[in-house]
DSSP file (Angstrom, degrees, kcal/mol; ACC not computed):
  #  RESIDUE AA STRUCTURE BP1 BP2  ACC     N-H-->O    O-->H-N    N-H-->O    O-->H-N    TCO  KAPPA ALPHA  PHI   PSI    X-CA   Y-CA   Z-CA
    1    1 A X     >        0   0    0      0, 0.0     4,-2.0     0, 0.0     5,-0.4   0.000 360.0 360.0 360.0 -31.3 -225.1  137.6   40.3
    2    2 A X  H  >  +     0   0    0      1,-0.2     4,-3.5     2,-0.2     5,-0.1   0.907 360.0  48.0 -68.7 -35.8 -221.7  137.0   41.3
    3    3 A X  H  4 S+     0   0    0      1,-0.2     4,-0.3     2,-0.2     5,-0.2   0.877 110.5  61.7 -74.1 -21.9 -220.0  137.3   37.4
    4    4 A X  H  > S+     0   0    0      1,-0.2     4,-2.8     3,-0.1    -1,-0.2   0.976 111.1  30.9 -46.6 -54.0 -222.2  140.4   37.2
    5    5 A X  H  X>S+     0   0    0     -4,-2.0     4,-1.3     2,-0.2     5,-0.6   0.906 122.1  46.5 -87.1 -32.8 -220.5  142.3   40.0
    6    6 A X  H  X5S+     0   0    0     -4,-3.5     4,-1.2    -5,-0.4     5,-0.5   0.711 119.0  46.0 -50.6 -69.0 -216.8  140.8   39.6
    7    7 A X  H  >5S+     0   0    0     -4,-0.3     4,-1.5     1,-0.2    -1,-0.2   0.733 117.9  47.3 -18.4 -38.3 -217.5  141.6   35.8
    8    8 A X  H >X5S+     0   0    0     -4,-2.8     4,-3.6    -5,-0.2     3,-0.7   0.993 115.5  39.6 -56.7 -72.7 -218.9  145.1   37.2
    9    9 A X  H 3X5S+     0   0    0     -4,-1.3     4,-2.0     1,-0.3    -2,-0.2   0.873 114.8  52.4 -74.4 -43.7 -216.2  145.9   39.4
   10   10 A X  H 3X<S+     0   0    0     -4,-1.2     4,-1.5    -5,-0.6    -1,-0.3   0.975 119.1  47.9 -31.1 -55.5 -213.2  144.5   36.6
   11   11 A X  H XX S+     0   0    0     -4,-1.5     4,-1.6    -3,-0.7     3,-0.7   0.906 103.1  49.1 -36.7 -77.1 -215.2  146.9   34.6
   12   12 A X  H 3< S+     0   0    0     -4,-3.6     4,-0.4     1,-0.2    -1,-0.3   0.735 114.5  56.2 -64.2 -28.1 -215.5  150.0   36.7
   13   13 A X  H 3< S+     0   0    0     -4,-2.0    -1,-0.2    -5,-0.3    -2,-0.2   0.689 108.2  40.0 -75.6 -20.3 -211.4  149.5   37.1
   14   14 A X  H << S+     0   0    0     -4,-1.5    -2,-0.2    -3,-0.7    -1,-0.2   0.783 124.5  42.1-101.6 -23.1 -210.3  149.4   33.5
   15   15 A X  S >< S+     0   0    0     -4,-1.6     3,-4.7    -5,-0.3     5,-0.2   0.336  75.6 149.6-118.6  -7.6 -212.5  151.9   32.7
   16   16 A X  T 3  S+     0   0    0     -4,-0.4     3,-0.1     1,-0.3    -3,-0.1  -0.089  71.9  28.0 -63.0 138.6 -212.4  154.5   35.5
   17   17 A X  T 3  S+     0   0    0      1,-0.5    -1,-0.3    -5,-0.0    -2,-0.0  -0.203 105.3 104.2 114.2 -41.6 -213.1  158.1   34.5
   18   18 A X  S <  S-     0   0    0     -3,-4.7    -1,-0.5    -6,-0.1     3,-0.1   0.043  90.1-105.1 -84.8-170.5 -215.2  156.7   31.7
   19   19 A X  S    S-     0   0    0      1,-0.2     2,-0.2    -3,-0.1    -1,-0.1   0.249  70.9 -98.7 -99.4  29.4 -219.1  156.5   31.4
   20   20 A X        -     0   0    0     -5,-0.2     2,-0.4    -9,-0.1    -1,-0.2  -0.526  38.8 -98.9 102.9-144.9 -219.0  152.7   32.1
   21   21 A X        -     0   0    0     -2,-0.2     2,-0.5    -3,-0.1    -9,-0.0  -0.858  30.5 -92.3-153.6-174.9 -219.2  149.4   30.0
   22   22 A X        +     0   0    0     -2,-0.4     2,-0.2     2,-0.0    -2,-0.0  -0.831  44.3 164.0-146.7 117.5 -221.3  146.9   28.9
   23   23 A X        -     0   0    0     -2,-0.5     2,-0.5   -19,-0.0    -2,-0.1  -0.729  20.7-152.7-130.7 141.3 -221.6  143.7   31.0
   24   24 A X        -     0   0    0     -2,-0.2     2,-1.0   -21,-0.0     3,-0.1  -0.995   9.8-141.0-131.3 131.2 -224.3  141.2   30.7
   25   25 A X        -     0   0    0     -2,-0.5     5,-0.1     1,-0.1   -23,-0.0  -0.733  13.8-173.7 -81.5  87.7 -225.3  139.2   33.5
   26   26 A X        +     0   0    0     -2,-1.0     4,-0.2     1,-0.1    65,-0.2   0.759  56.1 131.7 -58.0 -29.4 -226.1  135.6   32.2
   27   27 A X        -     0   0    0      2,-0.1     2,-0.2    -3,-0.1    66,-0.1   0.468  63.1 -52.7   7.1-145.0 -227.1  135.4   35.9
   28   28 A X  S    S+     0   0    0     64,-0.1    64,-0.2    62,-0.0     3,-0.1  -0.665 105.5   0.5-132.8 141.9 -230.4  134.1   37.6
   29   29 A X  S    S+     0   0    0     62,-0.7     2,-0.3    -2,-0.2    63,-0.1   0.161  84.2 116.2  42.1  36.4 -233.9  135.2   36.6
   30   30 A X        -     0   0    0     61,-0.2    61,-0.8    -4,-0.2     2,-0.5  -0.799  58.4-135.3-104.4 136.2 -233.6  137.6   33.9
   31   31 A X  E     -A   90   0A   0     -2,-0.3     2,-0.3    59,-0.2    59,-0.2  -0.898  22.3-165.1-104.3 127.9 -235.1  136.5   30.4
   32   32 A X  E     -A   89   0A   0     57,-2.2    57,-2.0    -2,-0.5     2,-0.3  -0.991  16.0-123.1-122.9 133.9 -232.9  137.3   27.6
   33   33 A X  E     +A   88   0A   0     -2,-0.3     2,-0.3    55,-0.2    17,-0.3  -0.597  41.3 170.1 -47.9 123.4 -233.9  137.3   23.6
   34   34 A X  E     -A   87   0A   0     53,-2.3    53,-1.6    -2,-0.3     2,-0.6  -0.938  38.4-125.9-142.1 167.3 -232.0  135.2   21.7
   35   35 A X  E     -AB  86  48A   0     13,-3.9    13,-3.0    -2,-0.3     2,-0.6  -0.911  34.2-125.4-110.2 132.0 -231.5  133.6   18.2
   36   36 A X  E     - B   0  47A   0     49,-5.7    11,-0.3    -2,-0.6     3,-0.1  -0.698  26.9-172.3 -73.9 124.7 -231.3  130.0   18.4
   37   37 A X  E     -     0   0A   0      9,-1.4     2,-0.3    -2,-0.6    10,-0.2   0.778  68.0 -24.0 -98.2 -51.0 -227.6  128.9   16.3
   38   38 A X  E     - B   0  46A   0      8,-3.0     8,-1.6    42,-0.0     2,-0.6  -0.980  51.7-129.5-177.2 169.6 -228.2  125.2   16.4
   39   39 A X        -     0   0    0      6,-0.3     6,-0.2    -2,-0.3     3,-0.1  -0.972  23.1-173.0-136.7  99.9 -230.1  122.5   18.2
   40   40 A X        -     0   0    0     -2,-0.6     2,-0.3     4,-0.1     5,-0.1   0.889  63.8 -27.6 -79.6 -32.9 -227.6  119.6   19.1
   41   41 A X  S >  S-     0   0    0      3,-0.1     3,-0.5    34,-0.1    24,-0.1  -0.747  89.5 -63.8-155.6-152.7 -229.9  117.0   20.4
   42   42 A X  T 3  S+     0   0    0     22,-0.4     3,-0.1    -2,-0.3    23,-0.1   0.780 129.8  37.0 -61.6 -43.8 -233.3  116.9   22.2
   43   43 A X  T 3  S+     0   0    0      1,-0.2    -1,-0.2    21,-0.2    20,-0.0  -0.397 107.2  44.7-134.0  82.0 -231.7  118.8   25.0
   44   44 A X    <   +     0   0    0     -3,-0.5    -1,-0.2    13,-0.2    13,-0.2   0.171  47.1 172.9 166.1  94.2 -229.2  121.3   24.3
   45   45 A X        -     0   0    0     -6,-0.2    11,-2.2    -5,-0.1     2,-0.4  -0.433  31.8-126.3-134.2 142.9 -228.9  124.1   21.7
   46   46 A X  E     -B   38   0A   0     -8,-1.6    -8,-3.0     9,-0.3    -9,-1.4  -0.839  37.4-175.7 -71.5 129.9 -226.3  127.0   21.3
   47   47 A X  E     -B   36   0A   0     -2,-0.4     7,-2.0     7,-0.4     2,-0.6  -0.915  19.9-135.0 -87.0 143.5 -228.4  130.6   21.2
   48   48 A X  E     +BC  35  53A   0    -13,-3.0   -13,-3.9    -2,-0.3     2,-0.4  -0.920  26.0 175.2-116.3 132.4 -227.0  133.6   20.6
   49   49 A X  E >   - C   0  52A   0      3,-3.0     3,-2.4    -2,-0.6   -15,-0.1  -0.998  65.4 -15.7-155.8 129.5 -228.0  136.5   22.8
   50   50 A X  T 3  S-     0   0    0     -2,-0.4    -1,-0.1   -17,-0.3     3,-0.1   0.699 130.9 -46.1  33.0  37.7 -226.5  140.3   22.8
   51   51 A X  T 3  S+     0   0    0      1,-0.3     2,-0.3     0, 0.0    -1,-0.3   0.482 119.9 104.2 104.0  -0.4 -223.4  139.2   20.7
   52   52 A X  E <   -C   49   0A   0     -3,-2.4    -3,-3.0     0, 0.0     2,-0.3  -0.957  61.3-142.4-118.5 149.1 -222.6  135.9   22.9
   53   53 A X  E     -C   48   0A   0     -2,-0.3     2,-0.2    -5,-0.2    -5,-0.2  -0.772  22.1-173.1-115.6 163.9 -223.1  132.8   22.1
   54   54 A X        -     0   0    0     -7,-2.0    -7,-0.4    -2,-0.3     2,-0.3  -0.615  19.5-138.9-123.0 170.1 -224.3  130.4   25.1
   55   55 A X        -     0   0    0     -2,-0.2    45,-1.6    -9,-0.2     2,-0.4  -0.976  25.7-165.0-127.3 149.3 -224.8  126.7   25.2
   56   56 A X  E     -d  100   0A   0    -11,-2.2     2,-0.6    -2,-0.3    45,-0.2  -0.930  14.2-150.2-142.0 145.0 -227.8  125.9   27.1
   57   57 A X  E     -d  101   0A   0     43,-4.6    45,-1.9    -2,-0.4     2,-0.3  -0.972  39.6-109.4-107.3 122.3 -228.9  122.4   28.6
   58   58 A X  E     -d  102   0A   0     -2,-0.6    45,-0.2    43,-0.2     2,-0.1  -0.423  30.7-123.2 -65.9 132.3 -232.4  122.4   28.7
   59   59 A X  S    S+     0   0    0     43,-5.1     2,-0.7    -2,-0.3     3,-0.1  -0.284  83.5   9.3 -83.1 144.1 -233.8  122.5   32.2
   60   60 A X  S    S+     0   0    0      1,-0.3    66,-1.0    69,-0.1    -1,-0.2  -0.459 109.9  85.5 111.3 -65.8 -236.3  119.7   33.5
   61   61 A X  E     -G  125   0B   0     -2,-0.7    -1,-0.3    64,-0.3     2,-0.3   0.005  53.6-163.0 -85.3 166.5 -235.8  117.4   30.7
   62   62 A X  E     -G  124   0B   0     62,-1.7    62,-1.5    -3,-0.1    97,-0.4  -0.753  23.2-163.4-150.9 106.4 -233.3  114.2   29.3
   63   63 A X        -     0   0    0     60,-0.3    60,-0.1    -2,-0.3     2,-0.1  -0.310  35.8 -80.1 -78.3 165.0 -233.5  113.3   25.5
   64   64 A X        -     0   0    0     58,-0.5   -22,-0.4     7,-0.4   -21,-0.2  -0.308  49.9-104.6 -41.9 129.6 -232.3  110.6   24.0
   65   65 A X        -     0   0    0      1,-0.1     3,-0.4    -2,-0.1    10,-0.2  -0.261  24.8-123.6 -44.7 167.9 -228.6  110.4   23.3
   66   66 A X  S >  S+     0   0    0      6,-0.2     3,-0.5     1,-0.1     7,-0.5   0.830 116.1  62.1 -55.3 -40.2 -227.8  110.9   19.5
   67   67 A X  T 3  S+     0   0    0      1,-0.3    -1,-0.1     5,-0.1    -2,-0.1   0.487  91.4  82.5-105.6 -19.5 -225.8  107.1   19.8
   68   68 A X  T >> S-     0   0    0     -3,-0.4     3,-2.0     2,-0.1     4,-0.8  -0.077  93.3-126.3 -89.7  34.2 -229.6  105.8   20.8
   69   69 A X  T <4  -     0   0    0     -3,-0.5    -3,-0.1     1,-0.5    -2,-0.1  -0.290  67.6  -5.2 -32.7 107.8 -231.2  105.4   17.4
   70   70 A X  T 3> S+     0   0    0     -2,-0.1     4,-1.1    -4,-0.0    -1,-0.5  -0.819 125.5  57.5 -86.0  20.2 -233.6  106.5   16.3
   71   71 A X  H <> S+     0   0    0     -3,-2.0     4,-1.9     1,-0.2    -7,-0.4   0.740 100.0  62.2-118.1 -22.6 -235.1  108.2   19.2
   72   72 A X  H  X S+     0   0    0     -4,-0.8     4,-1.8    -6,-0.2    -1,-0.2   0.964 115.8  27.9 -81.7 -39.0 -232.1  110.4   19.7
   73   73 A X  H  > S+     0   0    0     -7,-0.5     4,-0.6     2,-0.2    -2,-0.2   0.730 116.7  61.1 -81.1   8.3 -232.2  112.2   16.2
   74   74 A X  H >X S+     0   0    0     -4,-1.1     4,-3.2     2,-0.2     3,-0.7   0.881 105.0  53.0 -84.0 -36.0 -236.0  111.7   16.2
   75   75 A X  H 3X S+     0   0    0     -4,-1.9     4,-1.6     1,-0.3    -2,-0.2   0.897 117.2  37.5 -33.4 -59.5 -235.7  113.9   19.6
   76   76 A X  H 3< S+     0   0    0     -4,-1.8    -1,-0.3     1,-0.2    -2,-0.2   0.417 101.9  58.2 -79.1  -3.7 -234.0  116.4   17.9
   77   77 A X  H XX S+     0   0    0     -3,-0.7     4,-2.3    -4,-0.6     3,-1.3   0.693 111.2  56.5-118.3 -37.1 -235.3  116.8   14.6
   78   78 A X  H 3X S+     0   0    0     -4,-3.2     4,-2.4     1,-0.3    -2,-0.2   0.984 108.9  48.8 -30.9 -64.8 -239.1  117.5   17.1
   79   79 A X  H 3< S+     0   0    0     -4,-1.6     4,-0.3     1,-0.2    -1,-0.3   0.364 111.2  42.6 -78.5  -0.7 -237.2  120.2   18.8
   80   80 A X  H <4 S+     0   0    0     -3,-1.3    -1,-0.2     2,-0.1    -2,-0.2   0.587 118.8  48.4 -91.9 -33.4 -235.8  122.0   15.3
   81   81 A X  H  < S+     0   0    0     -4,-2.3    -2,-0.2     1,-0.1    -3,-0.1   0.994 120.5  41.5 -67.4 -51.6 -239.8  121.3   13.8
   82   82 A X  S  < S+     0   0    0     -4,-2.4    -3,-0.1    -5,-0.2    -1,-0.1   0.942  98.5  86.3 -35.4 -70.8 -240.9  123.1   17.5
   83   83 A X        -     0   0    0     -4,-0.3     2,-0.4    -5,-0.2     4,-0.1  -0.090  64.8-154.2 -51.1 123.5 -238.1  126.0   17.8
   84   84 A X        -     0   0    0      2,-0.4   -48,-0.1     1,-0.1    -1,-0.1  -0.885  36.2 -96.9-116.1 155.0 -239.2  128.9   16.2
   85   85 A X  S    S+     0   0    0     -2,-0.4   -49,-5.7   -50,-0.1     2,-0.2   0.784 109.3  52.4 -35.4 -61.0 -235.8  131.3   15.0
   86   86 A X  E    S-A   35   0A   0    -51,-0.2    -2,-0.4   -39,-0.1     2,-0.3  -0.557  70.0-179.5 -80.4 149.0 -236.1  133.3   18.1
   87   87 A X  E     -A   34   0A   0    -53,-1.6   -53,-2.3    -2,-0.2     2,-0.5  -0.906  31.4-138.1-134.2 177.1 -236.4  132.4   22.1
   88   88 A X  E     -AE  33 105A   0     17,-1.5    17,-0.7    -2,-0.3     2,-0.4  -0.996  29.6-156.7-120.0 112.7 -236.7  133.8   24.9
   89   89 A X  E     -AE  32 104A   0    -57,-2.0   -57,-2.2    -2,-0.5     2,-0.5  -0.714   2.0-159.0-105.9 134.5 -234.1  131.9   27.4
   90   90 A X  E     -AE  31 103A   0     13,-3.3    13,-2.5    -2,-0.4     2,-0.9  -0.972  18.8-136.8-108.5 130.8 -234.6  131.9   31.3
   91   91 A X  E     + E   0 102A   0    -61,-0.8   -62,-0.7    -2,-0.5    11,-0.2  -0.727  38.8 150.8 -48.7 101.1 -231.5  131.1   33.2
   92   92 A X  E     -     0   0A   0      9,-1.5     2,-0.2    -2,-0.9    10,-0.2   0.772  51.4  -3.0-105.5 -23.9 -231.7  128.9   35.9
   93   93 A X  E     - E   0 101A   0      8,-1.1     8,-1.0   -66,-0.1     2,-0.5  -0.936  46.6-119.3-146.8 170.8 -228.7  127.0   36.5
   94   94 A X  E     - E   0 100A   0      6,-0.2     2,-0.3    -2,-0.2     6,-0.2  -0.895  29.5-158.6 -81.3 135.9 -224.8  125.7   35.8
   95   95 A X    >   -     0   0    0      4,-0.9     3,-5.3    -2,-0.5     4,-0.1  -0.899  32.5 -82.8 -95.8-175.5 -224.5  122.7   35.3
   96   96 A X  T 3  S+     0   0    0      1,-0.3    -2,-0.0    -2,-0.3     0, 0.0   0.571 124.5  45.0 -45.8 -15.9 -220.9  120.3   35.7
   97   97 A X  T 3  S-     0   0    0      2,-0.0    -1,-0.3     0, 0.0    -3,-0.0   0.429 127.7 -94.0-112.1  10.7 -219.6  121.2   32.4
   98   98 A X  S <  S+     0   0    0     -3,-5.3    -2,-0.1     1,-0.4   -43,-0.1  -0.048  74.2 147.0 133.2 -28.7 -220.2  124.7   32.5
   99   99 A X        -     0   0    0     -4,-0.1    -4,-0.9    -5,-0.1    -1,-0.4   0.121  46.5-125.2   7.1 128.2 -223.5  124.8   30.8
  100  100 A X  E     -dE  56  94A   0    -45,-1.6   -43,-4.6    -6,-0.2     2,-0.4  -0.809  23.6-142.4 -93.0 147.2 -226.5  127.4   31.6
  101  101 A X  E     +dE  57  93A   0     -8,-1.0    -9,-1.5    -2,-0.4    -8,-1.1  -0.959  35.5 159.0-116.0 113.7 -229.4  125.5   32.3
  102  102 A X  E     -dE  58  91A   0    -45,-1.9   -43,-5.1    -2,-0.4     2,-0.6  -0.496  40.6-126.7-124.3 169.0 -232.5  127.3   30.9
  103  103 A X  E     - E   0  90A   0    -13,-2.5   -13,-3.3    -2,-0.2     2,-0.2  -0.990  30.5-135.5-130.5 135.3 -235.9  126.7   29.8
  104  104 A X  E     - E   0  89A   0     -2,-0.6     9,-2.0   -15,-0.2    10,-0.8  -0.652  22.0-174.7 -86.4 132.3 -236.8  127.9   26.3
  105  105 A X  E     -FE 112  88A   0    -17,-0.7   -17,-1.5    -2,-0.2     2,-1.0  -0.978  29.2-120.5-154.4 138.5 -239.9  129.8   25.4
  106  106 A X  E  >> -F  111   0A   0      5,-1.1     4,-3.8    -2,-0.3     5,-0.6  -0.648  17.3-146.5 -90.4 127.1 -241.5  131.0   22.3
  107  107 A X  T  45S+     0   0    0     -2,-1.0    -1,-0.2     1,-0.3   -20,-0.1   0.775  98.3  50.7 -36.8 -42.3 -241.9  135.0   22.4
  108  108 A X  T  45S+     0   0    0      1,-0.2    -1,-0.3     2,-0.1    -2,-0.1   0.981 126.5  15.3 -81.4 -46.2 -245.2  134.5   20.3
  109  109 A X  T  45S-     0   0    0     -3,-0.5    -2,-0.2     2,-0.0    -1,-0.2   0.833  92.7-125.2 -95.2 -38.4 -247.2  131.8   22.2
  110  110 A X  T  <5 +     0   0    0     -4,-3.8    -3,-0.2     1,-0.2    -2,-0.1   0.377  53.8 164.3  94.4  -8.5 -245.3  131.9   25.7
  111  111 A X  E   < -F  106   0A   0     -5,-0.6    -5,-1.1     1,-0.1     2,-0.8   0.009  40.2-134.4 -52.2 156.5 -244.7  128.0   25.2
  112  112 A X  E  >  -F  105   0A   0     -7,-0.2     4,-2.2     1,-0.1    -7,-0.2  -0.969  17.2-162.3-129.6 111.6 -242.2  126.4   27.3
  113  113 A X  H  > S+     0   0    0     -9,-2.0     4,-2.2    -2,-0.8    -1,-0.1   0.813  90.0  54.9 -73.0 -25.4 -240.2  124.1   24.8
  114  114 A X  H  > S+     0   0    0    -10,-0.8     4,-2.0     2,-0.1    -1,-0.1   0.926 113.9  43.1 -69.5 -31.7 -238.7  122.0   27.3
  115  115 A X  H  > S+     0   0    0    -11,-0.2     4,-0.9     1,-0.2    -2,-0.2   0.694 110.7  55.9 -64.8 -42.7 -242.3  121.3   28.6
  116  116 A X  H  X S+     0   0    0     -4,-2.2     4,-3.0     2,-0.2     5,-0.2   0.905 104.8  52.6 -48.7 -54.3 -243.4  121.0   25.1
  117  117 A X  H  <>S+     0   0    0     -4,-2.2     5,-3.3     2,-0.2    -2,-0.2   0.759 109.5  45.8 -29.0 -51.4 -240.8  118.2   24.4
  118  118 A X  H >X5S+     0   0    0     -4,-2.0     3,-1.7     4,-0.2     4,-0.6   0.900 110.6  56.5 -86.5 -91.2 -241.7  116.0   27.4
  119  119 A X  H 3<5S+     0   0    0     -4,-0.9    -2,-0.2     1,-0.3    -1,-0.2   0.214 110.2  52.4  27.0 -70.0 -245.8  116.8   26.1
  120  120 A X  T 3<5S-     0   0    0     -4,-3.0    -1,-0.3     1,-0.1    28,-0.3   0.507 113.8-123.8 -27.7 -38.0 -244.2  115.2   22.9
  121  121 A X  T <45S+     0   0    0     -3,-1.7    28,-2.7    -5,-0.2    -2,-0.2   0.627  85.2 118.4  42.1  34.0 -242.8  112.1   24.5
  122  122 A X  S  <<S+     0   0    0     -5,-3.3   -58,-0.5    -4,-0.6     2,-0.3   0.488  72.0  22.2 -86.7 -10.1 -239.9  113.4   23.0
  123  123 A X  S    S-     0   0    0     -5,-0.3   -60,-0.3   -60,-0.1     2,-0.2  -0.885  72.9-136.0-146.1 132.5 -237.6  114.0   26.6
  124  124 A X  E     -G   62   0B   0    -62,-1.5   -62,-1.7    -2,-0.3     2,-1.2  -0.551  38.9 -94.4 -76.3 144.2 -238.3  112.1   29.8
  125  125 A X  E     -G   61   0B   0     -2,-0.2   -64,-0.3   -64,-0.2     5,-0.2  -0.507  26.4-124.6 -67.3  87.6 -238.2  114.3   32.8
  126  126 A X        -     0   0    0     -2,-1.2     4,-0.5   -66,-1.0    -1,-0.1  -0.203  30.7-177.9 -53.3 107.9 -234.8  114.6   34.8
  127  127 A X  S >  S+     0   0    0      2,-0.2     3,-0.9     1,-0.2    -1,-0.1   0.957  79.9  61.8 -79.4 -66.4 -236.3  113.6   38.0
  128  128 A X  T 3  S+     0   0    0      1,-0.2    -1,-0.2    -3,-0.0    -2,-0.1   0.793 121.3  27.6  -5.4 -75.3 -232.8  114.1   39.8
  129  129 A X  T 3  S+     0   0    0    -69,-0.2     2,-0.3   -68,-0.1    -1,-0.2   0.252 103.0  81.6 -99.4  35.8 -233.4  117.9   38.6
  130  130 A X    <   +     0   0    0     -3,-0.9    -5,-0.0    -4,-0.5   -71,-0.0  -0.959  28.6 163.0-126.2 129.2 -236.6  118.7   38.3
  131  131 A X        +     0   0    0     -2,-0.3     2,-1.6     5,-0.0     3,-0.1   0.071  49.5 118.9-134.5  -5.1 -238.9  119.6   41.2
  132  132 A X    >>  -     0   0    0      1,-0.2     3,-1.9     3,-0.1     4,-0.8  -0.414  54.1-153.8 -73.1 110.9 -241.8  121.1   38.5
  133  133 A X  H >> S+     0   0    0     -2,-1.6     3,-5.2     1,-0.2     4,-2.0   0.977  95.3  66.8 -34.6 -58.4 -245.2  119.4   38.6
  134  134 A X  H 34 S+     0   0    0      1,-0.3     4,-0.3     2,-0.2    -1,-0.2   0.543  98.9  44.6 -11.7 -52.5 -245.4  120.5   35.2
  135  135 A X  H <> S+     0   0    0     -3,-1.9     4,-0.6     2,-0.2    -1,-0.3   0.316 117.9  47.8-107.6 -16.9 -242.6  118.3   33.9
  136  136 A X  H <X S+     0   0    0     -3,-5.2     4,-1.5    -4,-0.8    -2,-0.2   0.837 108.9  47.0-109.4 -26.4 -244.0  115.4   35.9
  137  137 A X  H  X S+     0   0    0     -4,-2.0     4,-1.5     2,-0.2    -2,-0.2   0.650 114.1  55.2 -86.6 -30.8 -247.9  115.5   35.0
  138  138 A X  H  > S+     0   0    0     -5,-0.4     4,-3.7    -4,-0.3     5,-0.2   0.939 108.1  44.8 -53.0 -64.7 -246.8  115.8   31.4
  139  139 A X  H  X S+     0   0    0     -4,-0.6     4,-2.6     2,-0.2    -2,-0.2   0.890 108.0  53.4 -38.7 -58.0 -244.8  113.0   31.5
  140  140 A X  H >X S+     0   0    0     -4,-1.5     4,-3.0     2,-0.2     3,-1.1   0.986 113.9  47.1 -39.1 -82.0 -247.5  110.9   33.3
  141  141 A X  H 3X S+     0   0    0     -4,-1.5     4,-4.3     1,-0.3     5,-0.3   0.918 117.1  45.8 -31.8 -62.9 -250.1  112.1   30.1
  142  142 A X  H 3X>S+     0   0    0     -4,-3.7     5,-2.8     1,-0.3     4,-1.1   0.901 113.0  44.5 -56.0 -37.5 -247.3  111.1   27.5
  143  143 A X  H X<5S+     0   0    0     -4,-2.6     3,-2.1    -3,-1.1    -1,-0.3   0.980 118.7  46.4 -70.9 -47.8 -246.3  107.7   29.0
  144  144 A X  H 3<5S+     0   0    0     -4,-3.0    -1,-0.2     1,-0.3    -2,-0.2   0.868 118.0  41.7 -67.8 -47.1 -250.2  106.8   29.4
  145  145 A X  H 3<5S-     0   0    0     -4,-4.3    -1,-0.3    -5,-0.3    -2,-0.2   0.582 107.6-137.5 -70.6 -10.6 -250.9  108.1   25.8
  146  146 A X  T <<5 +     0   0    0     -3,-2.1     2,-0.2    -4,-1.1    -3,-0.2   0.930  45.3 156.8  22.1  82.2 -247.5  106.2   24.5
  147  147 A X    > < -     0   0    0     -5,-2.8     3,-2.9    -6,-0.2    -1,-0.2  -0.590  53.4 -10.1 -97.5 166.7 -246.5  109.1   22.5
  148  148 A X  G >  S-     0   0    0    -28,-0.3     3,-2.3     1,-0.3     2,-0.6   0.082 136.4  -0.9  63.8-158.6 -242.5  109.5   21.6
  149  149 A X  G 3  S+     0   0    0    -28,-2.7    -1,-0.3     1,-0.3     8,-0.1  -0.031 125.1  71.0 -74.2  35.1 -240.3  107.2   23.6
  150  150 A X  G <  S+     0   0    0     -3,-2.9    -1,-0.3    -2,-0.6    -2,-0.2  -0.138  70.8  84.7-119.5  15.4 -243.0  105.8   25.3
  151  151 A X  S <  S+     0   0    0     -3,-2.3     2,-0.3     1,-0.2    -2,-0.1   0.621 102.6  14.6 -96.2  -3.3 -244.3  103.9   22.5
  152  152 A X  S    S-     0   0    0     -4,-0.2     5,-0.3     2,-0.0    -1,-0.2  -0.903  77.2-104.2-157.0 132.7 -241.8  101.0   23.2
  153  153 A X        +     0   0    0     -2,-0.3     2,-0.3    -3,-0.1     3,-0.1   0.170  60.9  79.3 -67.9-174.9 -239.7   99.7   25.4
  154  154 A X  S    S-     0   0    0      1,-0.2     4,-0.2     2,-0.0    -2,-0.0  -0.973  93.6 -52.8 132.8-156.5 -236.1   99.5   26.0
  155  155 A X  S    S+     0   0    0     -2,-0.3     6,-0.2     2,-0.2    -1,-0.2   0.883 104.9  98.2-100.2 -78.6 -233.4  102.3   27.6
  156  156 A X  S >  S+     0   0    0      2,-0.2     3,-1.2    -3,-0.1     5,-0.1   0.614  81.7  50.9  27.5 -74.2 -234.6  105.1   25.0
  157  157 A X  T 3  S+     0   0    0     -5,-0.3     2,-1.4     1,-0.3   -33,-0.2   0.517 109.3  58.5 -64.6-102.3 -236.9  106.6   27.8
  158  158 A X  T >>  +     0   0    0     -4,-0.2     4,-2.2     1,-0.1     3,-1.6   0.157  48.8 160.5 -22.4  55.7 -234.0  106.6   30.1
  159  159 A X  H <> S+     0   0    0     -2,-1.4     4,-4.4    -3,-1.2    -1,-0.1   0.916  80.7  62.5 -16.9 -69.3 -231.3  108.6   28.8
  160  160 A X  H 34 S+     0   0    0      1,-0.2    -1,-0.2     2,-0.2     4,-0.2   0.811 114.6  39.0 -27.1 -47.4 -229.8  108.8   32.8
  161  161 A X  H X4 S+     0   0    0     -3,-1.6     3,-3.4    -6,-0.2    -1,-0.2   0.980 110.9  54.4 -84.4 -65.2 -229.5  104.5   32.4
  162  162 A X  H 3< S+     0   0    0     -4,-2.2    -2,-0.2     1,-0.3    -1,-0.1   0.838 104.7  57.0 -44.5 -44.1 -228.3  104.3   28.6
  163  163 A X  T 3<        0   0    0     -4,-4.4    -1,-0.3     1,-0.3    -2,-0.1   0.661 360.0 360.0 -70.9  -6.8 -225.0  106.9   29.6
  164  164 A X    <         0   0    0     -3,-3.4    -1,-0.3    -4,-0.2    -2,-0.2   0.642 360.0 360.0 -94.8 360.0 -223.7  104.5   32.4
């Protein structure tokens, strides 16, 4: 809310006299249309939405690194077979490098792609940020069924461990 109104009020100053501008509020809880640009790993994709393009960490989840092989480009290569052109991104967060943190959803079905992922046993559930049942009762199902990067052991299913 806050880059909305500075953005506003910047806005309303360069502009005064005129019939306004056009500011989009990347904000909190607004669903925005976007085209997905490119898919970098299991969780985190550029989209492009009303002429900007965003990089979004997907919320809930932690893929594999790419450097974990295979299970990081098997992560990702799910989540390009998954992704249909368009999404619908919810904003939910920042995170430390400047990241939105979203959930991804396909317009046609309503599917939550991060939700799908961990369904997949393609993303383990960032327990740290995730407070959705959803993400955790999925997880449970995937590990039990040992789909994804539950089908063996090792680091893999712990991104969070592999990056220290």
């Amino acid at each position: 809310m806050r880059t909305w109104i500075c953005g506003a009020l910047v806005c309303g100053l360069a502009v005064a006299g005129s019939s306004g501008c056009d500011v989009i509020d990347w904000g909190l809880g607004e669903p925005h249309s976007c085209r997905l640009s490119s898919i970098h790993d299991g969780d985190t994709v550029s989209v492009r939405c009303a002429g900007d393009t965003l990089r979004v960490r997907l919320y809930c989840i932690d893929a594999p690194e790419m450097s974990q092989s295979p299970w990081g480009a098997a992560s990702r290569d799910h989540l390009r077979r998954l992704a249909p052109e368009r999404v619908d991104l919810w904003i939910l967060d920042r995170d430390r490098y400047g990241r939105k943190v979203g959930e991804l959803l396909d317009p046609r079905s309503g599917q939550s792609l991060n939700l799908a992922m961990v369904r997949a046993g393609q993303a383990a559930v960032y327990r740290q940020f995730c407070d959705d049942w959803h993400f955790h009762i999925a997880e449970f199902q995937a590990r039990r069924e040992g789909l994804g990067i539950w089908s063996q052991p090792g680091l893999h299913p712990r991104p969070w461990a592999y990056r220290r």
